[in-house]
Structure formats: structure tokens, C-alpha cells
C-alpha positions in Angstrom: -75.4 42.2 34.1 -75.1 39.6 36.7 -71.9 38.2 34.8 -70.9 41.8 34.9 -71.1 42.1 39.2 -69.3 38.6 39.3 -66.2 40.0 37.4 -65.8 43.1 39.1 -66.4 42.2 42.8 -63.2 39.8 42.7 -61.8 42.1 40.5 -62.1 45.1 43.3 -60.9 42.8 45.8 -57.9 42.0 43.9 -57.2 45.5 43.8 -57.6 46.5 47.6 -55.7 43.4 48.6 -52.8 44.4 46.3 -52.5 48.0 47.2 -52.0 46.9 51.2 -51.0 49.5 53.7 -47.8 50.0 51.9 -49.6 51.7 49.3 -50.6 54.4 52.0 -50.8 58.3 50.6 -48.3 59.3 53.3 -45.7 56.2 53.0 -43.5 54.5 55.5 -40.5 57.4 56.3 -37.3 55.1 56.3 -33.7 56.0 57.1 -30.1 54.6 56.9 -27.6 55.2 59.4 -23.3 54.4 59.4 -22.9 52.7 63.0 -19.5 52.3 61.9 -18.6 55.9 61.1 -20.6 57.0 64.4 -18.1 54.0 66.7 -15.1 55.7 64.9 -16.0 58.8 66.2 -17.4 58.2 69.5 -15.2 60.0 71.8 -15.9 57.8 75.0 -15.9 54.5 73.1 -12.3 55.2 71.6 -11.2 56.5 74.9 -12.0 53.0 76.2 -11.1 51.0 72.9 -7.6 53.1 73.7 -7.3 52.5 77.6 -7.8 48.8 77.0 -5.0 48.6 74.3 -2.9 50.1 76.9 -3.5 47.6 79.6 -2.8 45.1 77.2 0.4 46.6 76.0 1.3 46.6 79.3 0.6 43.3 80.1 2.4 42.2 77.0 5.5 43.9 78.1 5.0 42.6 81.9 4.7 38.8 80.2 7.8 39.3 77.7 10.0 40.3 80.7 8.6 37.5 82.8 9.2 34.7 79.6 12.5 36.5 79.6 13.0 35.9 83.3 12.3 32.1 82.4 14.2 31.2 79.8 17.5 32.8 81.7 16.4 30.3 85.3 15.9 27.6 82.4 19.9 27.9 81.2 20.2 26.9 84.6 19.0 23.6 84.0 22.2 22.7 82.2 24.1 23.2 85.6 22.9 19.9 86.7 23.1 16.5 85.5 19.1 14.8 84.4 17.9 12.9 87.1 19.1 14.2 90.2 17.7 16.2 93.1 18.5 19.7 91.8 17.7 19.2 88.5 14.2 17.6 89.0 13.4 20.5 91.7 14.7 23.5 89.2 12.4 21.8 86.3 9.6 21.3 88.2 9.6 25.4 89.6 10.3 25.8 85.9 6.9 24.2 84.5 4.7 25.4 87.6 5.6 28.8 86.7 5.5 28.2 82.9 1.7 26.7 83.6 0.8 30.1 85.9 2.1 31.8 83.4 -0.2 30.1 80.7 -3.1 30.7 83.1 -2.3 34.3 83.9 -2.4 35.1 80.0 -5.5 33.1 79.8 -7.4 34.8 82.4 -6.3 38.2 80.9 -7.2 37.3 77.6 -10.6 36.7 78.7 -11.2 40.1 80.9 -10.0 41.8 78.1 -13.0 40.0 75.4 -15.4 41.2 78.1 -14.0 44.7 78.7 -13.9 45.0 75.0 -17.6 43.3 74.7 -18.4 45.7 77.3 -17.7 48.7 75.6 -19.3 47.7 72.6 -22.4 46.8 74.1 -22.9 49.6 75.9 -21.7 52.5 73.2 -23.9 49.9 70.9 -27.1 51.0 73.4 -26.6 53.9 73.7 -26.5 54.6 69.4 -29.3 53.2 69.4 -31.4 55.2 72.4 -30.1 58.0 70.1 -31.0 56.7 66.6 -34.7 56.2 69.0 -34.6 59.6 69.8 -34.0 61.2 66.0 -36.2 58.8 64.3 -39.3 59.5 66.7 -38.3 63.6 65.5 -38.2 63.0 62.3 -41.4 60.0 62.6 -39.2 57.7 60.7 -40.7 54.1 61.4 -37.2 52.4 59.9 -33.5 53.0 60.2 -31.3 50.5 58.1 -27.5 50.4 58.9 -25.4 50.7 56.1 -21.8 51.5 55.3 -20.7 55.1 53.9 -17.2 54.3 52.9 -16.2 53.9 49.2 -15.4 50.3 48.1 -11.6 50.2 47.2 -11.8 48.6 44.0 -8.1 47.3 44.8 -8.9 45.4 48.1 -10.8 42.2 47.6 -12.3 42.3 51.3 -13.7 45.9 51.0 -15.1 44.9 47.4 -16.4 42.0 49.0 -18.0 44.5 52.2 -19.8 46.5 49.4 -20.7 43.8 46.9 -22.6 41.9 50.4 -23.9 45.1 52.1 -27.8 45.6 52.3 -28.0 49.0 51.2 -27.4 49.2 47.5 -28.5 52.7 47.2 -30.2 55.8 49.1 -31.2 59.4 48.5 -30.5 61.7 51.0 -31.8 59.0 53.7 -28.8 59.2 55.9 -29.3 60.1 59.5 -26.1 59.7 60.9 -25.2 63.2 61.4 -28.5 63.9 63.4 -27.5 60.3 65.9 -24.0 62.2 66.4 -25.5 65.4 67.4 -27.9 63.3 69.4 -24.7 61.9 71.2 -22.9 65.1 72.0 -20.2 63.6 68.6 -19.2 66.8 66.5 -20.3 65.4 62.8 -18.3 67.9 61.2 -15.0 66.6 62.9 -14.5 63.0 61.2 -12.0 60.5 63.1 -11.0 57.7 61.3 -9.0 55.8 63.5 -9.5 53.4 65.7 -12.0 50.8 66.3 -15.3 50.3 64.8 -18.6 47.9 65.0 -19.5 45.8 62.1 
């Protein structure tokens, strides 16, 4: 009998250890969500995404003319014989405003990464103050980000996408409609251009 007790007390413990709190009755309620499909449709996002490719446009076309404007004083160079005066004066305006040119695009460059990193970040917040808000409805405790596109069989990259993403499969777990109601985003009207998070 005693043999008996000494078998089954580890034996019970083995047990309870194994079943854990993931073994619970009522589960852990998880969720997957396309952050990609909600940026692609987020009306104030692509509003922004599209103002900033318009300022850059712009600035592209301001530089082109202003290149443009260079090369034609540079032909100008050829009026004057290397070495003297003129010459040395013309080809030193020349590279100043070649090197403020340089720094100008620079500069731009980099206000644009932030205005860009900007929007991200804070459409990125707001998602997920929304995804918050749904999941606490629905007393999810875990919302996974996955991709809902097809894989194109034909494009390496995209086969690549699917073959690496985390979410292999899900039934009916998708919350992204709910987070796009949540942010005022029709999910019945699908946009497909423009910009998106990864």
C-alpha cells in the first residue's frame, strides 16, 4: 500500500504540473489582425503617405530645374581659358552651389524619413489603441498580426512573405474588420493602393 501512495503522489503531481493554466476550461481567446490591409485603407494615413509624395515630387522637379540651371552656367566654363581669374571664380560659384545643392537634398531627404516615420508611428498607435479597444470587447487576451493576401505562387518575394510569416493558419480569428470600424475605416470598401506597414 505504501508503494502504492509513493507512485501516485508524483504521479498526480506530474499531472497538475502538465495541465498548467493553459489547460483552463474557458481557454485563452486569441485573435489575428492584417495591420497591412488596415494601413492600406486608412484614410488619413494615405492622405499623408500622398501629401508627402507630393512635396517630394515637387522638390524633385524644383532640383531637376535647378541641376538644369547648373549645367547650362557650367558651359560657361569653356568661355575662359583654366587658370585665370574668371575661370577660377565661375568654378568656384559652380562647386559652392553644387555642394548647397548636395546639402539641400540631404536635408530634405531626411525631413521626409521623419515625416514618413511620423505618420507611421502615429497611424501605427493609434491601430493599436483600437485593436485595445476590440480585444477588451471581445476579452481576447492575444492579437497576432498576420498577412491576408494570397501568396502569388509566381513572385519569389511574396512566396518568400508567406513561406516566413507566423501565422500558418486560423479559423475565423480575424479581427481586422472590427479595428476598422473601431477607426471610423469602412471595411467593406477595400483600397489597395498605396502604402502599407510591414
Amino acid at each position: 500500500m505504501r508503494l502504492h501512495k509513493a507512485v501516485m503522489l508524483p504521479l498526480a503531481l506530474l499531472i497538475v504540473s502538465l495541465a498548467g493554466p493553459s489547460a483552463r476550461a474557458d481557454g485563452i481567446n486569441v485573435a489575428v489582425v492584417d495591420i497591412s490591409h488596415i494601413f492600406k485603407n486608412h484614410s488619413r494615413f494615405k492622405s499623408t503617405a500622398d501629401s508627402i509624395k507630393a512635396n517630394i515630387k515637387s522638390f524633385e522637379q524644383e532640383m531637376t530645374q535647378r541641376r538644369a540651371a547648373l549645367t547650362e552656367k557650367g558651359q560657361k566654363l569653356d568661355q575662359f581659358n583654366q587658370g585665370t581669374p574668371q575661370f577660377k571664380a565661375l568654378e568656384a560659384e559652380l562647386a559652392q552651389q553644387a555642394a548647397a545643392m548636395k546639402l539641400e537634398a540631404d536635408r530634405k531627404r531626411r525631413d521626409v524619413l521623419e515625416l514618413e516615420a511620423k505618420a507611421y508611428y502615429d497611424t501605427y498607435q493609434e491601430v493599436q489603441r483600437a485593436i485595445a479597444t476590440v480585444a477588451a470587447k471581445y476579452n481576447i487576451a492575444l492579437v497576432l498580426r498576420y498577412n491576408s493576401q494570397p501568396i502569388d505562387p509566381n513572385d519569389r518575394a511574396d512566396v518568400l512573405r508567406g513561406v516566413n510569416q507566423a501565422i500558418i493558419y486560423h479559423n475565423k480569428l480575424d479581427i481586422t474588420s472590427q479595428v476598422m470600424q473601431a477607426l471610423g475605416i469602412n471595411p467593406n470598401v477595400s483600397q489597395v493602393n498605396g502604402p502599407a506597414a510591414r
